[in-house]
Residue frames as qw, qx, qy, qz and C-alpha x, y, z in Angstrom:
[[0.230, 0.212, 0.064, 0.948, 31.29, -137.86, -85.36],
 [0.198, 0.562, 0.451, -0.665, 29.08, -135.22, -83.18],
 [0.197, 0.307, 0.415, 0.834, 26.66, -133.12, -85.36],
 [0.211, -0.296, -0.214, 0.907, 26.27, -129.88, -84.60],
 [0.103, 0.828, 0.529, -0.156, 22.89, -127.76, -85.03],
 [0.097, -0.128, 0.130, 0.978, 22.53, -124.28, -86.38],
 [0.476, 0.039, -0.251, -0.842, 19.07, -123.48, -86.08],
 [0.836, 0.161, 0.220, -0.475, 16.88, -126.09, -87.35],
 [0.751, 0.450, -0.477, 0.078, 19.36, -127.41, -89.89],
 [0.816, -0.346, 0.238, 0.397, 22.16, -129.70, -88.84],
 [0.084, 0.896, -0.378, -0.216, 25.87, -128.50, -89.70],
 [0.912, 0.127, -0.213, 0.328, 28.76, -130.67, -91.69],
 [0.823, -0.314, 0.032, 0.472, 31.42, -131.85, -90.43],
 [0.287, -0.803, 0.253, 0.457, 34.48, -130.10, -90.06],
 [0.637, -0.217, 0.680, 0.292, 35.87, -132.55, -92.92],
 [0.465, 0.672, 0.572, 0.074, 32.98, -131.97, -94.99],
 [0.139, -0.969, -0.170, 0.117, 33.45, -128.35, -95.11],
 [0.273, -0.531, 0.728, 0.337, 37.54, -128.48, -95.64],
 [0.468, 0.166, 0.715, 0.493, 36.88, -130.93, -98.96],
 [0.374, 0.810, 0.427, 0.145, 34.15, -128.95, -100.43],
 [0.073, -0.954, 0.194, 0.214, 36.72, -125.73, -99.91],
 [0.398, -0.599, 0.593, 0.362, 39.59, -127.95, -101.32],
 [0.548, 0.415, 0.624, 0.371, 38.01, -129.43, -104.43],
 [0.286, 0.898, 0.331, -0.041, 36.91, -125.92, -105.14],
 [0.035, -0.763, 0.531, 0.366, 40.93, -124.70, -104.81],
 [0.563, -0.138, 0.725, 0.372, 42.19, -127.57, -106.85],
 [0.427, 0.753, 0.485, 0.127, 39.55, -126.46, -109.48],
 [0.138, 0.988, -0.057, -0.044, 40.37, -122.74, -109.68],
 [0.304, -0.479, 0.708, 0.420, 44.71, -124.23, -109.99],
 [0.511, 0.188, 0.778, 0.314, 43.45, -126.13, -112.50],
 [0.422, 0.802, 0.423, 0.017, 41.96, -123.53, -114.10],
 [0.260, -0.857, 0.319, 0.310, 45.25, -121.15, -113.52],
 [0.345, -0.468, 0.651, 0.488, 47.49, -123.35, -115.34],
 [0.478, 0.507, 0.645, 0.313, 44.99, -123.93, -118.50],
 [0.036, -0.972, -0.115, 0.204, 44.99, -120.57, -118.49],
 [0.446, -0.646, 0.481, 0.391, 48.57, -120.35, -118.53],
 [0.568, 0.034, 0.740, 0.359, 49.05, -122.64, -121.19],
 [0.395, 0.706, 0.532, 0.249, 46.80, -120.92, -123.57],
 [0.210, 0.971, -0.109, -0.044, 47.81, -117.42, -123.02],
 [0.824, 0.003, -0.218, 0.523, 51.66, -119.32, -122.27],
 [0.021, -0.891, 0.126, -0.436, 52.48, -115.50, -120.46],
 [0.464, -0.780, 0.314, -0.278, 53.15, -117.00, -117.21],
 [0.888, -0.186, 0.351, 0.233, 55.18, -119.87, -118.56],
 [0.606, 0.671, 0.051, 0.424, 57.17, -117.89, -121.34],
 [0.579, -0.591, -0.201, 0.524, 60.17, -116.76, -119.48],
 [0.261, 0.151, 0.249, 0.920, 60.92, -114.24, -122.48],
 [0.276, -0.840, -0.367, -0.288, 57.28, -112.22, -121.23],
 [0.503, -0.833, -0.180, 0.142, 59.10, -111.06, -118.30],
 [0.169, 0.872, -0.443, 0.123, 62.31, -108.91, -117.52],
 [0.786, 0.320, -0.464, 0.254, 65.60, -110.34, -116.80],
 [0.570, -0.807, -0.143, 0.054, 66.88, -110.84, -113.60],
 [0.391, 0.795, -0.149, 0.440, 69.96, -108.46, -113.19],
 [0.175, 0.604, -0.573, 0.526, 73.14, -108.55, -110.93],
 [0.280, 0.034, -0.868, 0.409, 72.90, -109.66, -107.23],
 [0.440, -0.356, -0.251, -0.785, 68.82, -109.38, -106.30],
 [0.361, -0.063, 0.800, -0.474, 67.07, -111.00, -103.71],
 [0.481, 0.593, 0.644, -0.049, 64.04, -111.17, -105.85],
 [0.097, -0.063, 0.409, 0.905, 64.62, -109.93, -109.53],
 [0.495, 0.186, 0.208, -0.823, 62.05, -107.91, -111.01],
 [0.421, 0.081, -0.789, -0.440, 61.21, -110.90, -113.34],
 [0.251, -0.150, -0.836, 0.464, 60.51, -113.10, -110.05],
 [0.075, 0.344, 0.392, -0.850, 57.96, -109.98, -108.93],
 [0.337, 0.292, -0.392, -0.805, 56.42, -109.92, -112.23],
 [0.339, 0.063, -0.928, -0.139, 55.89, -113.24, -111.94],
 [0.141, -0.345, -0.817, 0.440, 54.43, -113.60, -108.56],
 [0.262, 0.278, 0.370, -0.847, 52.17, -110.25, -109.13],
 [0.212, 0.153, -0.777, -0.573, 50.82, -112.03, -112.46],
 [0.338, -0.323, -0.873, 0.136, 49.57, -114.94, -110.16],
 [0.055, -0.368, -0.652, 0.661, 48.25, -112.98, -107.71],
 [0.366, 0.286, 0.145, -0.873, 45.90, -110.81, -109.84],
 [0.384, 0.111, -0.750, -0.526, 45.15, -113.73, -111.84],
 [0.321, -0.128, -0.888, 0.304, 43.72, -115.14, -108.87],
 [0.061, 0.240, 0.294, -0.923, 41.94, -112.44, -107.81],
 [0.536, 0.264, -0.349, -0.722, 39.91, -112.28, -110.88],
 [0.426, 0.010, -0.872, -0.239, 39.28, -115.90, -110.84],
 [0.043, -0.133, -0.794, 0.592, 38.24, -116.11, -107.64],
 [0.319, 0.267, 0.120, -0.901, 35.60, -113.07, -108.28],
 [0.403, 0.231, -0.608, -0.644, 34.66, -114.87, -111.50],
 [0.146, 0.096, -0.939, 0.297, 34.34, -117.95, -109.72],
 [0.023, -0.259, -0.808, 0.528, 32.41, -117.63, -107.02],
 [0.299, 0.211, -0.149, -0.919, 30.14, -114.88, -108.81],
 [0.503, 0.199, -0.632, -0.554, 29.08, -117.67, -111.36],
 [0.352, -0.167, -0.905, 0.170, 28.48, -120.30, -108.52],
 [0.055, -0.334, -0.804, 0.489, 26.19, -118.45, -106.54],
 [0.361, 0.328, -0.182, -0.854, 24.70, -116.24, -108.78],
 [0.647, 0.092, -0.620, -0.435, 23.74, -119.23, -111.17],
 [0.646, 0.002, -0.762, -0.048, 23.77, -122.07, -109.04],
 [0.625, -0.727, 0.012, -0.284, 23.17, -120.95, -105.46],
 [0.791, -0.545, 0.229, 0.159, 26.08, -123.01, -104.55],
 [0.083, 0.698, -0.637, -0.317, 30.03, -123.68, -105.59],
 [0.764, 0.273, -0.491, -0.316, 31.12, -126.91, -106.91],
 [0.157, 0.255, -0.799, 0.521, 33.00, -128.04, -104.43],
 [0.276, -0.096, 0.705, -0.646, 29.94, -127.80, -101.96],
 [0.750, 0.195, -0.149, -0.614, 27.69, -129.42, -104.35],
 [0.727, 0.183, -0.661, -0.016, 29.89, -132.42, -104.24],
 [0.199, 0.047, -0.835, 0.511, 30.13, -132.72, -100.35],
 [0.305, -0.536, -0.713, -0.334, 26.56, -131.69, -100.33],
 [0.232, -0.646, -0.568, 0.454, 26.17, -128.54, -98.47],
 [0.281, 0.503, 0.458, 0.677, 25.27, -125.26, -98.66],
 [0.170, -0.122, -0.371, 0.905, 25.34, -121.71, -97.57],
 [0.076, 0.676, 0.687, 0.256, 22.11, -120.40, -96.40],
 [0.003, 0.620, -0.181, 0.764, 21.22, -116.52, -95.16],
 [0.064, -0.197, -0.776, 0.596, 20.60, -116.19, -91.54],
 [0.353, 0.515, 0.370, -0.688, 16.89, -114.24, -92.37],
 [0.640, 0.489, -0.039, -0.592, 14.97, -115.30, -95.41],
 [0.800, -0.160, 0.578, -0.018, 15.50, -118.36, -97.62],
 [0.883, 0.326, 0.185, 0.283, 17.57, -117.43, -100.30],
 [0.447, -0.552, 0.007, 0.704, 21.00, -115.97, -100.38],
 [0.068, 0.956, 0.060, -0.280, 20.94, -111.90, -101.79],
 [0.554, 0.675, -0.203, 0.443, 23.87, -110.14, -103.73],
 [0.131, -0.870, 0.273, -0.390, 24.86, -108.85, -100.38],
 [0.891, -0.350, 0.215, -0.194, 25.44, -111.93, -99.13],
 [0.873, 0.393, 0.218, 0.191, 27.15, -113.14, -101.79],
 [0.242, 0.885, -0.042, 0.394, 29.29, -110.06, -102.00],
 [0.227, -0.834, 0.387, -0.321, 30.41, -109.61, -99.11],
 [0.938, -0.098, 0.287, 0.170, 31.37, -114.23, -98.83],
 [0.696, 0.543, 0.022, 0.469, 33.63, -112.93, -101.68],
 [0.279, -0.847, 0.299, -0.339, 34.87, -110.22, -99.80],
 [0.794, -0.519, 0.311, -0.061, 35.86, -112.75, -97.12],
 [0.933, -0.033, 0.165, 0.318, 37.48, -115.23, -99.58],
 [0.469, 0.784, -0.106, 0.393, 39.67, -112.29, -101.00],
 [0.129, -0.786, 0.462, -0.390, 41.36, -111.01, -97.98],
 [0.882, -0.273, 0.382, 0.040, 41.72, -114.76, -96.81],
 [0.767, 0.584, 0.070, 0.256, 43.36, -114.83, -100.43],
 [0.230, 0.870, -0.196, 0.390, 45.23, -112.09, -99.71],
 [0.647, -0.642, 0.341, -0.232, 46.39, -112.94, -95.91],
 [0.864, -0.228, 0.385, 0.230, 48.02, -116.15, -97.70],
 [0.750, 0.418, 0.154, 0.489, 49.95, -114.55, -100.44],
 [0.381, 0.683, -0.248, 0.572, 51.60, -111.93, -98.83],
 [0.483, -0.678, 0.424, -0.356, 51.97, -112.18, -94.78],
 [0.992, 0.045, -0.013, -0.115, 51.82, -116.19, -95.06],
 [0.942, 0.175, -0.057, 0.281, 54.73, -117.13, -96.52],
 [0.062, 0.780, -0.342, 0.520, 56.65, -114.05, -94.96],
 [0.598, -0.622, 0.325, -0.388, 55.75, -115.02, -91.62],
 [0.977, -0.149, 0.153, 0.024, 57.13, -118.93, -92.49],
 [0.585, 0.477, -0.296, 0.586, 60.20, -117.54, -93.92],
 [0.285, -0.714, 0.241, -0.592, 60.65, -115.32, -91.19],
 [0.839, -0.441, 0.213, -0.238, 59.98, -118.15, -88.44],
 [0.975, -0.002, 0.047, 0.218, 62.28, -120.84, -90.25],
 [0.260, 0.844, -0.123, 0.452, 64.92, -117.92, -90.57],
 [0.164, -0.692, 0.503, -0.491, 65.07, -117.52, -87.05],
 [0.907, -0.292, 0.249, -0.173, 64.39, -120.71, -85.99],
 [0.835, 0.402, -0.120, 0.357, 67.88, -121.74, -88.06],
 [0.070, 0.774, -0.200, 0.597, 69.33, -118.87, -86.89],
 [0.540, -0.511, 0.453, -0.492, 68.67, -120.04, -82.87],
 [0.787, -0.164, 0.572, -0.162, 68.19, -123.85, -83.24],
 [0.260, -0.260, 0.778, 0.509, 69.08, -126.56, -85.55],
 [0.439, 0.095, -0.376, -0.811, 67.42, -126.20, -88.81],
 [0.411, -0.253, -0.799, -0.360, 65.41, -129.85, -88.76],
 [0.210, -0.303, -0.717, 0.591, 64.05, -128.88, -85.33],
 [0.037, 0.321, -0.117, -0.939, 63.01, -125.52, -86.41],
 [0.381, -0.014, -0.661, -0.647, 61.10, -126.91, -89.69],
 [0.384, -0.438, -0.778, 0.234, 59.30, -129.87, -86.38],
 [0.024, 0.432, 0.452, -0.780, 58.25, -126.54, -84.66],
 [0.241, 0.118, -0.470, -0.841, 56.30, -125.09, -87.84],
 [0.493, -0.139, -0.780, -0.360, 54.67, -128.11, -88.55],
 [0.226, -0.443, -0.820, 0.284, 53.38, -128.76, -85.20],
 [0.014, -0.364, -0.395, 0.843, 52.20, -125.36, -84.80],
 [0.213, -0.050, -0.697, -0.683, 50.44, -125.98, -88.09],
 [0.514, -0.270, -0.811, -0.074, 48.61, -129.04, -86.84],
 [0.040, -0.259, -0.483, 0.835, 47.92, -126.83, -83.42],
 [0.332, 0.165, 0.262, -0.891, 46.01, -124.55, -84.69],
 [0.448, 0.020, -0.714, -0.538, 44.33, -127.11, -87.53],
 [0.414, -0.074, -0.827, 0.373, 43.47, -128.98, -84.39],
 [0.047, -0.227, -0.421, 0.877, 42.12, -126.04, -82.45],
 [0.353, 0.163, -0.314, -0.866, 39.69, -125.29, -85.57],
 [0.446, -0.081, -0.848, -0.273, 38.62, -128.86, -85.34],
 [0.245, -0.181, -0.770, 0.561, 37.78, -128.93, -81.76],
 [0.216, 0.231, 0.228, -0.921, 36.27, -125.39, -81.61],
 [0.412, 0.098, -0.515, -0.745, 33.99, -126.63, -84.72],
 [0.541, -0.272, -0.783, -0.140, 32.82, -129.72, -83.17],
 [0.133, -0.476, -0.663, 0.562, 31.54, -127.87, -79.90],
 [0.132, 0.797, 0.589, -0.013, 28.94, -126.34, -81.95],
 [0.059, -0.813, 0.069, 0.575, 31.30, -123.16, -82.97],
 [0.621, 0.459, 0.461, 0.438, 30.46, -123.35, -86.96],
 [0.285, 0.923, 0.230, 0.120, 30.33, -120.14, -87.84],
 [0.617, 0.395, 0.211, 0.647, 33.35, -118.82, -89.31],
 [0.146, -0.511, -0.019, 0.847, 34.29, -114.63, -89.27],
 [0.281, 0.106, -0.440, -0.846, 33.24, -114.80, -93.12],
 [0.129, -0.403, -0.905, -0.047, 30.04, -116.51, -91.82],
 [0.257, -0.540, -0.465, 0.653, 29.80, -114.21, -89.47],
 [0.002, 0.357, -0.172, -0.918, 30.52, -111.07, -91.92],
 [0.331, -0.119, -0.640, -0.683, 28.46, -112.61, -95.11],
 [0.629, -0.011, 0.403, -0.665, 25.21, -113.35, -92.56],
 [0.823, 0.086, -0.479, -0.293, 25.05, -117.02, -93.80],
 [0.484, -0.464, 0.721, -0.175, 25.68, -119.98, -92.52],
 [0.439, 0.216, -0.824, -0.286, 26.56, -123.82, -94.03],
 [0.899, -0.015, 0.335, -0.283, 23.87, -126.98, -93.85],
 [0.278, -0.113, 0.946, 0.122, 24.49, -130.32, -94.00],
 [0.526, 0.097, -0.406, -0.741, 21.93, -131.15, -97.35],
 [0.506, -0.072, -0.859, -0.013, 21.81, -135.01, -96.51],
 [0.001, -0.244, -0.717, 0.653, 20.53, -134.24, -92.88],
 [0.241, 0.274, 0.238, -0.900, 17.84, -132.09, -94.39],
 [0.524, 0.098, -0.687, -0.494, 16.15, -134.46, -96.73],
 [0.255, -0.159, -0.937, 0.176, 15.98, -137.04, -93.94]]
């Protein structure tokens, strides 16, 4: 595997960087559905209204999904607040060993920190309400024009496209992210910097 500078530091991998961001979602689900369980709101199907005559999406269904979506919100905030406020780092990136630094001085600010949250919100946001439009939408018409299992083979590859494209661009030395870019940080590899 290349590895890729920034500065003085050395950058992780593309891999690295994708687990430490996926241990940290699996955490914050895992923390969603203990949640759940204890307040039981979002598993008690008597909390919500009934769904009524011939809806697409009853309001129960809407109640449901806007539940999740501010519950998330708030976690997220909570979240990330408590990881870099207290710990400088998240948990996730403590276990793949890396860590966001500022681009000027040599520890990261509230503004910094603020505005990484920023970033992960409207990424939040970008996948719970355009997302899963835009893949309904595509497999819609892609049924609609071709045969559905053909349709579902175009998705997926255009998945793996762009997952692909991110990998590539990252290993020719283009780490830096848009919410790198916006929160003025950037992510070391810890293990390189000890050596």
């Amino acid at each position: 595997m290349k590895t890729v500078s920034v500065g003085n530091q050395i950058a992780p991998s593309f891999y690295r960087r994708s687990a430490a961001a996926w241990v940290d979602i699996i955490l914050l689900v895992g923390i969603y559905i203990i949640f759940g369980f204890i307040f039981r709101h979002i598993f008690d199907a008597s909390a919500y209204p009934k769904p009524t005559g011939m809806q697409l999406y009853s309001e129960r269904d809407f109640a449901v999904y806007w539940f999740f979506v501010r519950t998330t919100v708030i976690f997220v905030i909570l979240y990330m607040s408590v990881s870099y406020f207290v710990y400088g780092v998240t948990f996730g990136q403590k276990m793949a060993q890396i860590r966001y630094l500022p681009k000027v001085g040599e520890k990261l600010q509230a503004t910094h920190i603020v505005r990484r949250i920023i970033t992960v919100l409207i990424k939040v946001f970008i996948v719970f309400f355009p997302g899963p439009i835009a893949a309904f939408l595509f497999i819609a018409i892609g049924f609609e024009l071709l045969n559905p299992a053909f349709s579902m083979l175009l998705l997926v590859c255009a998945l793996f496209g762009l997952l692909y494209a991110s990998i590539t661009r990252y290993n020719r030395g283009k780490t830096a992210s848009w919410s790198d870019k916006f929160s003025k940080t950037y992510l070391v590899d810890l293990r390189s910097s000890r050596d």
